[in-house]
C-alpha positions in Angstrom: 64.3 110.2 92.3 66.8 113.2 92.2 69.6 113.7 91.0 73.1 111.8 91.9 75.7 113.1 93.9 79.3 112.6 93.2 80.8 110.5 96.7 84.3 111.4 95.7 85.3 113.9 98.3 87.1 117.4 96.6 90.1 117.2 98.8 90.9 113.6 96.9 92.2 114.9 94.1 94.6 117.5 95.8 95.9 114.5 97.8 96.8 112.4 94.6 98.1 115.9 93.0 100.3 116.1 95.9 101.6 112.9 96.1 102.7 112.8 92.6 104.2 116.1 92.8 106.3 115.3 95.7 108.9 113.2 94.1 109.2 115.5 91.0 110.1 118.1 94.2 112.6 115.8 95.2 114.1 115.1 91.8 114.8 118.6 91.2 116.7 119.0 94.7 118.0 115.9 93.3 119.5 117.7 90.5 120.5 120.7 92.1 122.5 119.0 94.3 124.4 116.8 91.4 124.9 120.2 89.5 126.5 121.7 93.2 128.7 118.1 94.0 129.9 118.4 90.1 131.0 122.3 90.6 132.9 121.4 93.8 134.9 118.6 92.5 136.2 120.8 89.6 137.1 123.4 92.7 139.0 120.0 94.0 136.5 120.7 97.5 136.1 116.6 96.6 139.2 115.2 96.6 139.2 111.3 94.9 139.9 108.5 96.4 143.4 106.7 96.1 143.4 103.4 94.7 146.1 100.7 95.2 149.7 101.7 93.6 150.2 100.5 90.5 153.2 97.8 90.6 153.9 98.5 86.9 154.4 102.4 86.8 155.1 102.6 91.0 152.7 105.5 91.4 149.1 105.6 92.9 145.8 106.0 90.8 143.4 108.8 92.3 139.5 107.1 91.3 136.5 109.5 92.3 134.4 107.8 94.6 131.1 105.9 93.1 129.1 108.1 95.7 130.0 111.1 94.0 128.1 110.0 91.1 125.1 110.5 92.8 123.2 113.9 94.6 124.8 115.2 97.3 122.9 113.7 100.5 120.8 115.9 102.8 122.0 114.1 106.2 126.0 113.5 107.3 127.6 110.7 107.8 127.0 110.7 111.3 123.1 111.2 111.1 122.9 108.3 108.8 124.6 106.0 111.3 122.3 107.3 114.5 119.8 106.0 112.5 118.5 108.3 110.5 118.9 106.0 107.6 115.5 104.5 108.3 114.2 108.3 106.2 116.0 106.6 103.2 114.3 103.4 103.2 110.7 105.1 104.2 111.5 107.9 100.5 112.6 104.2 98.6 109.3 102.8 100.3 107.7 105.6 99.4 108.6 106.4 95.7 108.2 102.5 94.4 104.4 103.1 96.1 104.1 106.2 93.6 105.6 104.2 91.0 103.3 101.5 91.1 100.3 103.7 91.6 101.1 106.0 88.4 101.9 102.9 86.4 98.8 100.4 87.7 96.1 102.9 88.3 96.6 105.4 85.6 99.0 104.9 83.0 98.3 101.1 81.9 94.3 101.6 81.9 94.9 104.9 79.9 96.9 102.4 77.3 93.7 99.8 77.4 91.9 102.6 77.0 93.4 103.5 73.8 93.5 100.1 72.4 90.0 99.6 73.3 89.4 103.2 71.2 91.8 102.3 68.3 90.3 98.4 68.5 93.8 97.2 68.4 93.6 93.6 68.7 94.4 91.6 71.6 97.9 90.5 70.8 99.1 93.2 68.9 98.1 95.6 72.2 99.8 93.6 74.5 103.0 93.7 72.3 102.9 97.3 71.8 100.7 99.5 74.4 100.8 97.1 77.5 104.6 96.3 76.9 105.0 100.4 77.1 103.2 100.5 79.8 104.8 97.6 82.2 108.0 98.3 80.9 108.2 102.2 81.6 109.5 101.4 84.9 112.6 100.0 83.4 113.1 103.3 81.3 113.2 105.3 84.2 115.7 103.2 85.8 117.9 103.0 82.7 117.0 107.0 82.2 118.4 107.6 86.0 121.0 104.9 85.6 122.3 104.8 82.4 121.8 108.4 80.6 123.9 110.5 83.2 120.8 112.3 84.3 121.3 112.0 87.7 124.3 109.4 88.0 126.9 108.1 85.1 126.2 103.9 86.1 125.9 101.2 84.2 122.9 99.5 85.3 120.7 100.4 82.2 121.8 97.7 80.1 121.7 94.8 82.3 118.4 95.9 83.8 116.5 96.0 80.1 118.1 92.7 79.2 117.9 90.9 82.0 114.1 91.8 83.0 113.5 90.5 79.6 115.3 87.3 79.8 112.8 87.0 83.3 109.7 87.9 81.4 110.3 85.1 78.8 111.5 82.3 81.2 110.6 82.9 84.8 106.4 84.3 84.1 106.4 81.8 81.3 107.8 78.8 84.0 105.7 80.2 86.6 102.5 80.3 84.3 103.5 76.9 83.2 103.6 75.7 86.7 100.0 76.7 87.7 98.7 75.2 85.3 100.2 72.2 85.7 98.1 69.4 84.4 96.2 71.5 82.1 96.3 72.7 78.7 97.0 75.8 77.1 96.1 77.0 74.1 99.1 79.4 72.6 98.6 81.2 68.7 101.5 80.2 67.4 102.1 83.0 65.8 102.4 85.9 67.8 105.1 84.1 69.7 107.3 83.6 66.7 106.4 87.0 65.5 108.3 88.7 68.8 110.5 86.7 69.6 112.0 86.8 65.5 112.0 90.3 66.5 114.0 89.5 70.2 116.7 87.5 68.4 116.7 90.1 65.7 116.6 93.5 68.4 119.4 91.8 70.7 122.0 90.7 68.3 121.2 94.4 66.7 122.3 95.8 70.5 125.0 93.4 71.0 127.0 94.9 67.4 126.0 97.9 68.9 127.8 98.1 72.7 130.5 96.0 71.6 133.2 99.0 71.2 131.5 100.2 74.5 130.4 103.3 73.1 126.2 104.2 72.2 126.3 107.1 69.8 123.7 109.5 69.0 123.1 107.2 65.3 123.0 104.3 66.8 120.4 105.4 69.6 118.4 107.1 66.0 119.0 103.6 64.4 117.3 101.4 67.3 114.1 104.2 67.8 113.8 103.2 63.8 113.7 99.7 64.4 111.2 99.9 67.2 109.3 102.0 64.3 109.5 99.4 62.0 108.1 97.2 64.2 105.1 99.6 65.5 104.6 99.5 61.3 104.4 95.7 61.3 102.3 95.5 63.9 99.7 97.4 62.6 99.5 95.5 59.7 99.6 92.3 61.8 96.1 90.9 60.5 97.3 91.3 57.0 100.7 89.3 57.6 98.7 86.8 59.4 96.9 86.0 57.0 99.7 85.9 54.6 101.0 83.3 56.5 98.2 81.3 56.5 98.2 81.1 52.5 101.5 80.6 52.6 102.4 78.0 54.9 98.4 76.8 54.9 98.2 77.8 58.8 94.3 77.3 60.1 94.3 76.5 63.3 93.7 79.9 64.3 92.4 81.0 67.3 90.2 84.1 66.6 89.7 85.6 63.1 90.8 89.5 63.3 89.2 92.1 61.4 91.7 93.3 58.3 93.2 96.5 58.8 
């Protein structure tokens, strides 16, 4: 019997190389063009856009357009509306296909990987590594969105929130719903444990953006918290079973090895 041969052709690899690289390409033109739409508006080249007159003070309010928060675009006006618009939705088509790939086919079996290597148990990896992993897409969007990266929005905020307040009711309904009929067995536990920390993380964020204003502490202050939770979830076995003696839990459903 001889020896195996590798089926994975070479030129494979350069094609998944490529089409990762091709957005970071278009991210720095991206960029350059934010940094060139930014130097013409201080040259007044971009004039703002007059609002409504003001009843009160009898004088007009020059706003810069929303559009100017974003890169410069690469077709006019004109060019969008004979159609070549249809390039923008094949690039949105295009980049949440690279997304998905990166996130599906690399990133999150790289994090099971891990937690396999680590032997993280089941609910403390989903909590931790998997929620990294699904959620990174939201980062982005609030990196893009929110941070002044690319555009000064505020979208960050009710993305992170509101994807959360999905996760816990609309794939918990929709889970209950195929079921149906049948039972589920849910660990008590790990439920309480995160969503303690929910309650706990949101009211943290609400004190937090109520003045409006995110400073460079309060950004320190929240990666801390998510530390502090990293640091209980590693000793989740331990806390576990302090809650059993404690409140004389046993219906549990798989004994984990103490860390």
């Amino acid at each position: 019997m001889g020896p195996k041969t590798s089926t994975k052709r070479p030129t494979e690899g350069k094609k998944k190389i490529l089409f990762l690289i091709l957005p970071l390409v278009a991210l720095c033109i991206g960029l350059y063009k934010q940094k060139d739409n930014e130097i013409k508006r201080k040259e007044g080249q971009i004039l703002p856009t007059v609002a409504a007159k003001d009843t009160a003070k009898d004088e007009l309010q020059c706003v810069p357009p929303a559009i100017n928060e974003f890169p410069e675009d690469v077709f006019t006006q004109e060019q969008r509306r004979g159609g070549f618009v249809a390039i923008h939705l094949a690039a949105t088509l295009y980049l949440c296909l690279v997304l998905a790939i990166v996130c599906d086919q690399f990133f999150v079996p790289t994090l099971e990987i891990i937690a396999e290597a680590l032997n993280v148990p089941v609910d403390v990896a989903g909590a931790t590594f998997m929620a990294i992993g699904t959620s990174s897409p939201e980062l982005y969007s609030a990196v893009i969105g929110e941070s002044s990266f690319v555009t000064e929005g505020d979208i960050g905020i009710g993305t992170i929130v509101g994807s959360a307040v999905f996760n816990i009711l609309g794939v918990t309904s929709v889970t209950g719903l195929l079921l149906w009929n049948q039972e589920s067995s849910v660990d008590w536990f790990p439920i309480s444990r995160d969503c303690l920390v929910y309650i706990f993380s949101v009211t943290t964020l609400i004190c937090i953006i109520q003045d409006n204003v995110v400073t460079s502490l309060e950004s320190v202050l929240l990666m801390m918290m998510f530390g502090v939770y990293i640091t209980v979830m590693y000793f989740n076995s331990s806390i576990k079973e302090w809650g059993k003696v404690r409140w004389g839990y046993s219906q549990m459903v798989e004994e984990e090895p103490p860390r």
